[in-house]
C-alpha positions, 0 to 999 in steps of 0.5 A: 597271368604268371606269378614271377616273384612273390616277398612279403605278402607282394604278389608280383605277376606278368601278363601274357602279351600285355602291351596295348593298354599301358604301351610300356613294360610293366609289372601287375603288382597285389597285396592285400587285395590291393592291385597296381599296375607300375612300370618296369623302367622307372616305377612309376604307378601305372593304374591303381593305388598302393601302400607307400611302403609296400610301394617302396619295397617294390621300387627297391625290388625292381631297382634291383631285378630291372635287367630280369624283368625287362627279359621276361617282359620280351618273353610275355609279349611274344607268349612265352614261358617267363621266369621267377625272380627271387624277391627281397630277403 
């Protein structure tokens, strides 16, 4: 599972061929121990629990690489090599 982008203690990972168990395009979200499944099209929590204002980095996170994630998100279904996506700043 590649890490694709890593900000202020968030992990952000993207399985390989990861579309049977949640049907939609999703990112697997860590910090602090704290795992969370959310998805790519509208940030909603998939699987898990996670602290709101790390949640709140996240959204603003993939507000703002939504067209990224989705294109590497074609590229984990099929097993190919994704790529970084810069975090917050």
């Amino acid at each position: 599972m590649p890490v694709i982008s890593m900000f202020y203690g968030i992990i952000i990972r993207m399985f390989y061929k990861d579309n049977q168990q949640h049907h939609l395009p999703h990112i697997h979200v860590e910090y602090q121990g704290k795992v969370v499944v959310i998805s790519i099209e509208d940030s909603e929590i998939l699987d898990g629990i996670f602290p709101p204002a790390k949640k709140k980095l996240v959204d603003a996170w993939i507000e703002i690489h939504r067209d990224e994630l989705l294109a590497d998100w074609v590229l984990a279904v099929e097993g190919s090599k994704t790529f970084r996506i810069k975090g917050l700043e």
